[in-house]
C-alpha positions in Angstrom: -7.1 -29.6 32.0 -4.1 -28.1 33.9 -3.2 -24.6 34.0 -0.5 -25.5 31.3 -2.3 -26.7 28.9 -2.2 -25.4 25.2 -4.5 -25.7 22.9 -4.4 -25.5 19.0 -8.3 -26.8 17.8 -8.8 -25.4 14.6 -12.3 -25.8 12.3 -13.2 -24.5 8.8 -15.9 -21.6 9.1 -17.4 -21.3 6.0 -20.4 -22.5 7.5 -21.5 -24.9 11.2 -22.5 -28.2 9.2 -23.3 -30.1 12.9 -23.9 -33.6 12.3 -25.7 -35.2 15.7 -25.5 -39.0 16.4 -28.6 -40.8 15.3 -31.7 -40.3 18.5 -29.6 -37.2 20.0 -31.7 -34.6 18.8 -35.4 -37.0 20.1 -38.0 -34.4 21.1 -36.5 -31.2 19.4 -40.1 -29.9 18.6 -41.3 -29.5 22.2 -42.7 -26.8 23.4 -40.5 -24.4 24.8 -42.8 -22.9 27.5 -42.8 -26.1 29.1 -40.3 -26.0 31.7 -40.6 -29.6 33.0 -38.8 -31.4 36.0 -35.1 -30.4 36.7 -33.6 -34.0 36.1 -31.3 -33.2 38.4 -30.9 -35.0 41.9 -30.8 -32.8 45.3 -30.5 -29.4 43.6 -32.7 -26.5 43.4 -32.6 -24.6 40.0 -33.1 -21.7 39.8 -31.3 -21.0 43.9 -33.1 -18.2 45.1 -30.8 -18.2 48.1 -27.2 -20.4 47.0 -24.9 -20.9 50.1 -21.3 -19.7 49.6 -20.2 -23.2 51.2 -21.6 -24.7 48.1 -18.9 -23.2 46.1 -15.5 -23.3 48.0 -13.0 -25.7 47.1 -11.3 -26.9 43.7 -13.9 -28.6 42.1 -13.7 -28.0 37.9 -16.2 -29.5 34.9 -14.4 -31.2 32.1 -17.0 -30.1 29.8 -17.3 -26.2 30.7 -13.7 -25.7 32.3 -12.9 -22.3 33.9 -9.1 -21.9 34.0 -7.9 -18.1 34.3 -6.3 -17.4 31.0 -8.0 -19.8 28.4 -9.0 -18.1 25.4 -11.7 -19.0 23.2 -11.6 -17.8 19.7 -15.3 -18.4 17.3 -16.9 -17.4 14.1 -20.0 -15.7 14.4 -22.0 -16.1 11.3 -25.5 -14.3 11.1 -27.8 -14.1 7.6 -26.5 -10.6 7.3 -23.1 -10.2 8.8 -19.8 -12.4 10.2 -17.6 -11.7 13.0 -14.6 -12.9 15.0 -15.4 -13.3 18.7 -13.6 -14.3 21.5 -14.0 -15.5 25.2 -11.7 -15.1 28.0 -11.5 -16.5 31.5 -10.3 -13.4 33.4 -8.7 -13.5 36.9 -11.0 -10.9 38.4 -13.4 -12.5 40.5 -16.9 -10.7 41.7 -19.0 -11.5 44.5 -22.5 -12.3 43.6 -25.4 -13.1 45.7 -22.7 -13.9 48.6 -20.7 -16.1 46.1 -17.4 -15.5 44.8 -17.9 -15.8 40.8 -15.7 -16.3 38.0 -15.4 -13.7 35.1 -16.2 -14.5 31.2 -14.8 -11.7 29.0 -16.9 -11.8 25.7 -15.1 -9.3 23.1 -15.7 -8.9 19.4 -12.5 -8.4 17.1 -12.5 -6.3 14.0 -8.9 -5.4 12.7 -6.7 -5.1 15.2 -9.0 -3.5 18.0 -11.2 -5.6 20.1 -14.5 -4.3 22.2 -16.1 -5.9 25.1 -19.5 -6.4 24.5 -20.7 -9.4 27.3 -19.4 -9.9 31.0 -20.4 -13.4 32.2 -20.3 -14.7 36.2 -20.2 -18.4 37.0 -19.3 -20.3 40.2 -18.5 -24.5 40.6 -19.8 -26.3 43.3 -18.2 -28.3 45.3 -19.6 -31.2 42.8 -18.4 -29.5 39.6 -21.4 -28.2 39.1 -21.4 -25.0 36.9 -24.2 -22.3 37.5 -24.7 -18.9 36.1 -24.8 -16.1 38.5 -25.4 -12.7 35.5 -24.1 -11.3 32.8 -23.5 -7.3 31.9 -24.4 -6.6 28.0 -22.1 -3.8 26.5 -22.1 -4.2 22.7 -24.3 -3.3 20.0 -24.8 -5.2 16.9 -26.3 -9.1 16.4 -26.5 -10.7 20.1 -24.2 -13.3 20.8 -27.2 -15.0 23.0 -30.2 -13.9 21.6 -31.8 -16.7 24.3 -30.5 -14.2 27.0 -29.3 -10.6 25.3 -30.5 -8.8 28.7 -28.5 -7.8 31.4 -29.0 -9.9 35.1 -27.4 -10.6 38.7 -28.3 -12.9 40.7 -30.0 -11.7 44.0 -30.9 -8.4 42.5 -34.8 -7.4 41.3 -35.3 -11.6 41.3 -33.2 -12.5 39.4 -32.0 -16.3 40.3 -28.5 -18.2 39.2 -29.5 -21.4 36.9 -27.2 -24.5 35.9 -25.4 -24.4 32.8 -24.0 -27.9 33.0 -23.3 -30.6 35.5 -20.3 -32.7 36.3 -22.0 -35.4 34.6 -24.7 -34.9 32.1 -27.6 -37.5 32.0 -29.4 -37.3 28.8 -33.0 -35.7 30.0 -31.1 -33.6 32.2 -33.4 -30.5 32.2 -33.1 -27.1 33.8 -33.1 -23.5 33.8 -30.1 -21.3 33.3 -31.2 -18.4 34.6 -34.2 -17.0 35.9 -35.5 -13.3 36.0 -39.1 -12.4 35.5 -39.4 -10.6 31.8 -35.7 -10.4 31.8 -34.1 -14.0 31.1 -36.0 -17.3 31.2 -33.6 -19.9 29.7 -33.3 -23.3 29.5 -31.7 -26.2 28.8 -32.2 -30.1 28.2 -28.8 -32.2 27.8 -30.7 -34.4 24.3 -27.4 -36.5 24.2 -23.7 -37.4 25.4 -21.9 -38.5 21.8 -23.0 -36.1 19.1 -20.2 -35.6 16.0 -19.8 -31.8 15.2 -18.7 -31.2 12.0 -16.8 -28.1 10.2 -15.2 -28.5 6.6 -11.8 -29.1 8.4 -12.7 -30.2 12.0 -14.8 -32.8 13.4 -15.5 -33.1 16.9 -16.6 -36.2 19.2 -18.1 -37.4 21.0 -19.9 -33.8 22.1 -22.6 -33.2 24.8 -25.3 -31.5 22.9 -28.4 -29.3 24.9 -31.1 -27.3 23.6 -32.0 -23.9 25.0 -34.8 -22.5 24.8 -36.6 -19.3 26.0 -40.3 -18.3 27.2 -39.6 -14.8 25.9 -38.1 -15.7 22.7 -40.0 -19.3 22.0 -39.7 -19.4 18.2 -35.8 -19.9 18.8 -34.3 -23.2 19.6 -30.2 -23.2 19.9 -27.9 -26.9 20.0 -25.2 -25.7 21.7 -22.0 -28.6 21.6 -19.3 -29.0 24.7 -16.7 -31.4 24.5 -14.8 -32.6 27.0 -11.4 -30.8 27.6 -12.2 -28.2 25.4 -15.6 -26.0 26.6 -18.1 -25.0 24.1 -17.3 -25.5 20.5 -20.4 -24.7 18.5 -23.5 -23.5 18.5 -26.5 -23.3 16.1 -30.0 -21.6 15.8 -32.3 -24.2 13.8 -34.5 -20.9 12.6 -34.2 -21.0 8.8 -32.2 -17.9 9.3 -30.0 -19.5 11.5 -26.6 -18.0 13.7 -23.9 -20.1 14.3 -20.9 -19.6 16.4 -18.1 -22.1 15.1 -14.7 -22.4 17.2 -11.7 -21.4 15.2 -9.1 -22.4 18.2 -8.8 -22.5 22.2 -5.6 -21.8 24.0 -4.6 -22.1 27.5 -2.9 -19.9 30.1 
């Protein structure tokens, strides 16, 4: 994805209707206080101590790109309410735990004001690599990550940076996100690499799909989608009263 690239995805939001691949979604009743082995060569997650040479160079993930400018515009539908949301990849950078992050704006849209209600920090590694270094919560109202609604930085009151995806996802792939005692435990397991998501007017494939779980919230499990190009394009709580988060479009710089 170069920086001029422009994107025009659009999907029908009535409601997520996320068909999965037959054998993607194997094991989705395990336990989630099980964290299990990383499934990830040579890395340590969660890095208590990441080295900044880790993270230098011009390394980018297909599946989670990072490119200063790209917009992402969702539907957030909850049992009680529906919202526009967008995410933006900002050009201010902040150093975290020595390394130099990139920053997620996460506003809300209602008329013709927007308000800022989540901050996010990620870093690439030199492999592609994406990992999650905090997050700053600023809104009220229905969470937009219920699996991680809390405030975090890496390197501060133990908090540690987790994986969010690799450069290339194995099915089994499991790890944590982010790690701070009674503040954010979540997790992820990569269940498959072509998944179909489908809305009433867009259908997306093939998708790598993960569940994430949390120890502080364990009777949630989300499917969150990625395809390759794009970044996240869906998401879905499997509680009976579900939230989803639908994409509506994505546009570049």
């Amino acid at each position: 994805m170069t920086r001029a690239a422009a994107w025009a995805v659009r999907a029908g939001v009535s409601a997520v209707a996320l068909t999965v691949l037959a054998g993607a979604l194997s094991g989705c009743g395990a336990s989630p206080t099980e964290l299990g082995p990383t499934g990830v060569d040579e890395l340590t997650i969660p890095t208590p101590s990441p080295d900044p040479a880790d993270f230098v160079g011009h390394a980018t993930n297909v599946w989670f790109p990072l490119v200063v400018g790209t917009r992402w515009t969702y539907r957030q539908d909850t049992p009680t309410s529906r919202r526009i949301v967008e995410a933006e990849v900002m050009p201010q950078r902040r150093l975290i735990a020595g390394v130099v992050t990139t920053t997620v704006r996460w506003q809300v849209r209602s008329g013709g004001s927007a308000e800022t209600v989540m901050l996010r920090w990620y870093a690439v590694d030199r492999d592609g690599n994406v990992w999650w270094f905090g997050q700053r919560v600023l809104g009220h109202g229905p969470p937009l990550d219920r699996l991680a609604a809390t405030s975090f930085q890496a390197g501060k009151d133990g908090a540690e940076a987790g994986l969010v995806l690799t450069s290339t996802p194995r099915v089994g792939d499991g790890y944590l996100n982010a790690q701070q005692p009674h503040v954010v435990e979540r997790r992820s397991t990569v269940l498959g690499l072509k998944a179909t998501v489908a809305t009433s007017r867009q259908t997306f494939h093939p998708a790598v799909v993960t569940r994430d779980l949390s120890t502080l919230d364990p009777l949630h499990t989300v499917l969150t989608y990625y395809v390759r190009g794009i970044g996240m394009v869906a998401q879905e709580d499997t509680k009976a009263t579900s939230t989803s988060l639908a994409l509506l479009r994505v546009r570049g710089p």
